[in-house]
SERO-4910 file (N, C-alpha, C, O; in steps of 0.05 Angstrom, whole numbers):
BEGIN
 pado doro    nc1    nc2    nc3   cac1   cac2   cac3    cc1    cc2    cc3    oc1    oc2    oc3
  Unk    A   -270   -202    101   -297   -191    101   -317   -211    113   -312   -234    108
  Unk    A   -343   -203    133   -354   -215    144   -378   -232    136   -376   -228    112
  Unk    A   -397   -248    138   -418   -263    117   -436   -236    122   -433   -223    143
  Unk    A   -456   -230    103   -476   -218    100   -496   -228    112   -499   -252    117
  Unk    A   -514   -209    118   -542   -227    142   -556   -237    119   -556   -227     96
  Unk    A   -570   -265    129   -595   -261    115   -619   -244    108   -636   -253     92
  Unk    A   -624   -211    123   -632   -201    120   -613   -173    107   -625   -151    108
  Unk    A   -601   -173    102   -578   -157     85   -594   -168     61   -606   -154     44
  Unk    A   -590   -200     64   -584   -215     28   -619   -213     21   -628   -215     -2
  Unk    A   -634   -210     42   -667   -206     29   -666   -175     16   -675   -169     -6
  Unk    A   -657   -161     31   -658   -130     24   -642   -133    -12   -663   -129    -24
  Unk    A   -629   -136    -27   -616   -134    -43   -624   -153    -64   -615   -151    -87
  Unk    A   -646   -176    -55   -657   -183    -70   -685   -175    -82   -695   -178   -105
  Unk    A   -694   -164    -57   -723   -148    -65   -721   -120    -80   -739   -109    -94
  Unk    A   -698   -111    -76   -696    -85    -89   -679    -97   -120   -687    -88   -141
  Unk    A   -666   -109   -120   -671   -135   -150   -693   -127   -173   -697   -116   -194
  Unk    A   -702   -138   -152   -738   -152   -159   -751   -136   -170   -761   -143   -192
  Unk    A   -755   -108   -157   -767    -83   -156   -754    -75   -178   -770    -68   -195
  Unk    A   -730    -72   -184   -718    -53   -207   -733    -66   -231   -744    -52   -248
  Unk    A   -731    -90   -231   -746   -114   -257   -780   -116   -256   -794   -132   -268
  Unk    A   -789    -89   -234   -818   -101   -236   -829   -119   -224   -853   -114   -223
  Unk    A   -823   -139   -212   -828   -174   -201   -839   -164   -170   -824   -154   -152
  Unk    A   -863   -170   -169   -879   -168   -145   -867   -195   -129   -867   -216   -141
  Unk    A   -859   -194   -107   -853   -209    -90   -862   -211    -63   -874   -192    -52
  Unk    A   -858   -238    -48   -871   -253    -25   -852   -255    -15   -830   -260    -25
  Unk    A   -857   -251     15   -840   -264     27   -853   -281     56   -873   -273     69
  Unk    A   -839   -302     61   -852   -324     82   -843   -320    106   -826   -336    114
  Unk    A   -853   -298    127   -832   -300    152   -840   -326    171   -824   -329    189
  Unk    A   -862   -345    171   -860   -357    189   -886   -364    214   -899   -384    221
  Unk    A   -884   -336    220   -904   -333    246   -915   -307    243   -909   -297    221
  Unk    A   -931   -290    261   -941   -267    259   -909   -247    268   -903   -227    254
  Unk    A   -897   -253    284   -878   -241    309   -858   -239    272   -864   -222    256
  Unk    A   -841   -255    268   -830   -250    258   -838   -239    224   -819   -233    210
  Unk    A   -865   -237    214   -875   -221    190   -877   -195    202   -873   -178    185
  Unk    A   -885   -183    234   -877   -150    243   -852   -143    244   -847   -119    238
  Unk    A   -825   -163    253   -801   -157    248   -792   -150    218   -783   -129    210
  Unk    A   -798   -175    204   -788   -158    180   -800   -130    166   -790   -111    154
  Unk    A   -829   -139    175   -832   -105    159   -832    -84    183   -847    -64    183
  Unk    A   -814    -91    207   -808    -54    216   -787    -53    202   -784    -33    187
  Unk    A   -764    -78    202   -740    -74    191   -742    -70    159   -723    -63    145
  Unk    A   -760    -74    152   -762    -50    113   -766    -31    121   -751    -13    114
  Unk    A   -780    -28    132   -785      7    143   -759     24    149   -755     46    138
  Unk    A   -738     10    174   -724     20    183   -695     18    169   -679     36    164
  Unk    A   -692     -5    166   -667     -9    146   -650      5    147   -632      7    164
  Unk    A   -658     24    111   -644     49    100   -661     63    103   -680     57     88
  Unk    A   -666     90    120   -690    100    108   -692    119     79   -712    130     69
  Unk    A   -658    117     68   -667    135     48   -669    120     16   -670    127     -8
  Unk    A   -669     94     33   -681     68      1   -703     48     12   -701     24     18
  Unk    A   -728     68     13   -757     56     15   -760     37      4   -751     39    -19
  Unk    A   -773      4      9   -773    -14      4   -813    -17      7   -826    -22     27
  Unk    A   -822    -10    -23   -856    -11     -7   -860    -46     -3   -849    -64    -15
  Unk    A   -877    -46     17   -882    -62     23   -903    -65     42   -909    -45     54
  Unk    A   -918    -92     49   -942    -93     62   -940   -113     80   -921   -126     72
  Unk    A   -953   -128    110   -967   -140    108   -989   -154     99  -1006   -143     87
  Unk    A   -990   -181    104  -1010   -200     95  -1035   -197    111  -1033   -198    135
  Unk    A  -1062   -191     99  -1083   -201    115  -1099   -168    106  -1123   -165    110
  Unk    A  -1088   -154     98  -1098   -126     91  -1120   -118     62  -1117   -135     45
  Unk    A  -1136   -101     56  -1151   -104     31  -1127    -94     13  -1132    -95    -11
  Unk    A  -1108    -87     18  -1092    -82     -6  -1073    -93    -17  -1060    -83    -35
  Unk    A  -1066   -122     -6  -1049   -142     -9  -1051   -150    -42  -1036   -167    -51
  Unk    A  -1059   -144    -49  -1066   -148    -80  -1045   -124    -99  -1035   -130   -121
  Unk    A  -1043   -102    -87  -1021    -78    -94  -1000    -77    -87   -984    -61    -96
  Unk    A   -991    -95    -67   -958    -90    -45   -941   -101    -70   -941   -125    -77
  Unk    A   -928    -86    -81   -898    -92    -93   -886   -120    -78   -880   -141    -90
  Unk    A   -882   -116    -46   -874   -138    -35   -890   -147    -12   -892   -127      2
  Unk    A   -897   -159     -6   -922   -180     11   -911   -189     34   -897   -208     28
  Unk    A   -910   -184     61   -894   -206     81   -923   -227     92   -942   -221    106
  Unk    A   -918   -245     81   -936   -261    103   -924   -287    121   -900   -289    123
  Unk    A   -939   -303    131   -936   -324    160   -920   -335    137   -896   -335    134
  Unk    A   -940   -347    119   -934   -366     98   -933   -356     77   -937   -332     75
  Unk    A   -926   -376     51   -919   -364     25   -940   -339     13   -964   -342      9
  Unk    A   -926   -316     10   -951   -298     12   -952   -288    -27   -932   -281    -41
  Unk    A   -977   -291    -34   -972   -287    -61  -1003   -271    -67  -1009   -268    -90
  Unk    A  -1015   -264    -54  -1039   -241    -59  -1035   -231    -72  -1052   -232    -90
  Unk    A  -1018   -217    -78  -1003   -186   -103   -990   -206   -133   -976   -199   -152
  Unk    A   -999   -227   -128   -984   -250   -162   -958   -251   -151   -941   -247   -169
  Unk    A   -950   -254   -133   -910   -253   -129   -909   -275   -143   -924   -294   -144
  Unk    A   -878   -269   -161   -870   -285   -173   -846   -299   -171   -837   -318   -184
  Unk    A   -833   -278   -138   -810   -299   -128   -814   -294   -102   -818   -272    -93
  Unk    A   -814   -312    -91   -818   -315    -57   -783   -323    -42   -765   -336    -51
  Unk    A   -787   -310    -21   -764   -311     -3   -785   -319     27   -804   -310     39
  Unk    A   -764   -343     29   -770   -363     44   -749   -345     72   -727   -337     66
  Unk    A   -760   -340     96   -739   -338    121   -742   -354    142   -728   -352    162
  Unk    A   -763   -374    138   -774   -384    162   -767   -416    163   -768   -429    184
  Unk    A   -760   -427    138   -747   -457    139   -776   -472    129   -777   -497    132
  Unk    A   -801   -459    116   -816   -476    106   -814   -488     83   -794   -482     69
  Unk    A   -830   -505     75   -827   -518     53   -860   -507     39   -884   -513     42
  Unk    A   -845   -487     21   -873   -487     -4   -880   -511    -21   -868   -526    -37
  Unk    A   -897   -510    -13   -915   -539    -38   -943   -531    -44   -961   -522    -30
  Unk    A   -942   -535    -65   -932   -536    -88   -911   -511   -100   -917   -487   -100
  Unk    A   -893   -520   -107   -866   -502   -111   -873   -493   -131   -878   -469   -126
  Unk    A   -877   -497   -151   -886   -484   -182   -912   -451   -186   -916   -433   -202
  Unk    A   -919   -461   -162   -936   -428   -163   -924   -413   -160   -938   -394   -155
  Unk    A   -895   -406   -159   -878   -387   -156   -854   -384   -181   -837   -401   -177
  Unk    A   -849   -370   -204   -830   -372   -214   -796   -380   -202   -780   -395   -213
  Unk    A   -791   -365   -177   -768   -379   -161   -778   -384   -133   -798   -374   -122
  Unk    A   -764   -396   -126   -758   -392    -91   -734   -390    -81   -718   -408    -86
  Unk    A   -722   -361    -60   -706   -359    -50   -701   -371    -19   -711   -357     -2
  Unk    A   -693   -386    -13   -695   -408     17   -672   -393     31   -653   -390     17
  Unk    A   -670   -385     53   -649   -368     65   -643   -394     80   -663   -409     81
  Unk    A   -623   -403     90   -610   -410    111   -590   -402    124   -579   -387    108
  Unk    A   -574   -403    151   -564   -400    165   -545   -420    167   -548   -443    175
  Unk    A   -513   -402    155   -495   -422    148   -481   -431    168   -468   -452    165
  Unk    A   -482   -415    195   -471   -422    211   -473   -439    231   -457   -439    250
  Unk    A   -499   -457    228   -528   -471    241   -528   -494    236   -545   -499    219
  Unk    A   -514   -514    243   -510   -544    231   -548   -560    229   -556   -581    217
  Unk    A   -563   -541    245   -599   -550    248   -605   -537    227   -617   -551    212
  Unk    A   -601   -508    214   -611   -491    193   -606   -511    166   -623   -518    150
  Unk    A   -570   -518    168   -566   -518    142   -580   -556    141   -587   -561    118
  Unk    A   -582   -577    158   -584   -596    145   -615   -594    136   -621   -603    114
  Unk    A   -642   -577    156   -661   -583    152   -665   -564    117   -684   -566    101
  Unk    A   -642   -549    113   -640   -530     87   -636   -551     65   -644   -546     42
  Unk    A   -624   -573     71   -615   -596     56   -634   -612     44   -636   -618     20
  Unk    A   -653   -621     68   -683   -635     63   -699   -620     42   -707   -630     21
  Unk    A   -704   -594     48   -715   -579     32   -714   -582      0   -731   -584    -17
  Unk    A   -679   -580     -3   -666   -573    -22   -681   -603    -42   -696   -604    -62
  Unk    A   -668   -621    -27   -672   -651    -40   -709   -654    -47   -719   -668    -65
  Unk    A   -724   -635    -27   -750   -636    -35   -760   -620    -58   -776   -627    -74
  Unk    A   -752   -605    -57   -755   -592    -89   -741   -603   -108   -753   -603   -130
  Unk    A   -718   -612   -107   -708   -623   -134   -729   -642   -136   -744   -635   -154
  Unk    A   -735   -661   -127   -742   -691   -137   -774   -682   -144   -787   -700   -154
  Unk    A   -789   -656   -140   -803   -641   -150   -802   -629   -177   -823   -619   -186
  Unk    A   -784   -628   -189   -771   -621   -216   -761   -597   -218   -755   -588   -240
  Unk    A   -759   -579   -191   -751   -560   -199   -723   -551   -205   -707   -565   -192
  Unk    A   -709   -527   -226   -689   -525   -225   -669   -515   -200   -681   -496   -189
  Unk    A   -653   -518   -191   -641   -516   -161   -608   -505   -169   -589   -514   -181
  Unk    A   -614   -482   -154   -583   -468   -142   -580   -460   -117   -598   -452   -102
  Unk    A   -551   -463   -111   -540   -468    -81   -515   -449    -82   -492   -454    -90
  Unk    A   -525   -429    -74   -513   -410    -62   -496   -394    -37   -509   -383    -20
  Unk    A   -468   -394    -35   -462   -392     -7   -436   -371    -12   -424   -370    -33
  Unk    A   -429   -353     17   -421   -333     12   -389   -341     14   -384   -362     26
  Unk    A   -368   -326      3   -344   -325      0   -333   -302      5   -338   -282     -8
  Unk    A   -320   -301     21   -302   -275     29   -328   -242     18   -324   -223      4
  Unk    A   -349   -250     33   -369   -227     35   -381   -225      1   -392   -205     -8
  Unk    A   -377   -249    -13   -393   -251    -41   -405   -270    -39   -397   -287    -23
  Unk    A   -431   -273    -57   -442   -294    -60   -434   -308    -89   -434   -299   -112
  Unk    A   -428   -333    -81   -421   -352   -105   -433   -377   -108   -434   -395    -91
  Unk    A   -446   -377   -139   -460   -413   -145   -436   -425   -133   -412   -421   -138
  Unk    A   -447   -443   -117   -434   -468   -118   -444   -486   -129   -426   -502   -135
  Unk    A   -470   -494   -138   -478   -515   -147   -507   -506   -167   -523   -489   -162
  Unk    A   -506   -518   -184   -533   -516   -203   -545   -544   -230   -540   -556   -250
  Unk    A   -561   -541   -214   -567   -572   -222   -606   -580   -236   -627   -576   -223
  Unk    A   -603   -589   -263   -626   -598   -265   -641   -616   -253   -629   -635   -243
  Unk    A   -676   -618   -247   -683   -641   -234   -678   -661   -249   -672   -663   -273
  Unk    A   -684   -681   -227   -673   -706   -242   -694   -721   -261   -718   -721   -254
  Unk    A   -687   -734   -285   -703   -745   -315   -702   -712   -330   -719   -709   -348
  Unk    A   -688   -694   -326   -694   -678   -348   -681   -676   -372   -686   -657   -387
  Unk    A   -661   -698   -379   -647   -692   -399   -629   -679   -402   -613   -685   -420
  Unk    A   -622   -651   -381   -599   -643   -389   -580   -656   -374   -560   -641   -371
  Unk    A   -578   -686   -359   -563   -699   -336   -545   -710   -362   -525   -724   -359
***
């Protein structure tokens, strides 16, 4: 079985999200790629509507899910999906962050690494996720470091 896209693995997390209620953000990056992802919610599935908005609109405060440049949280999102390789800071205004990388990308996954190491030493809790024969499996889960549960 083949890896799942990263935009497969956003689709299945926002509809997650949605089943639980959890207004969500997502970070495409640039303008070009926040219109890609939301033609591709639009187009997807069309018969599993994914509402959702651009950033910059008077109703960004209602979008179930938010695409903006940057961490987009107008609507209270409470988990942001990262596609663009930024680094949210302050990390804590978000209950999670989902960081996509590109496993096949020796530039995706080390600058995914930097990241990684920058939020931990931030205190946040950190899981590392990577796919297996078309599943996704923890590989790793780890408290920040001084928290006691080391």
């Amino acid at each position: 079985m083949g890896l799942i896209s990263p935009q497969s693995a956003l689709l299945q997390l926002i509809g997650k999200a949605l089943q639980q209620g959890l207004p969500v953000g997502v970070a495409a990056g640039d303008p070009q790629h926040a219109q890609w992802l939301d033609d591709f919610l639009w187009k997807f599935e069309p018969d599993s509507f994914l509402p959702h908005g651009v950033a910059g609109g008077e109703f960004d405060a209602d979008q179930p899910v938010l695409i903006g440049v940057g961490p987009a949280d107008a609507n209270g999102a409470e988990l942001l999906m990262v596609m663009s390789g930024q680094v949210v800071d302050p990390p804590e205004q978000f209950a999670q962050i989902f960081d996509f990388a590109d496993g096949r990308d020796p530039q995706s996954l080390a600058a995914s690494r930097e990241r990684y190491r920058f939020y931990r030493e931030r205190g946040c809790v950190m899981e590392y996720w990577a796919q297996e024969s078309g599943r996704w499996v923890l590989k790793n889960n780890q408290s920040p470091p001084n928290s006691g549960d080391e």
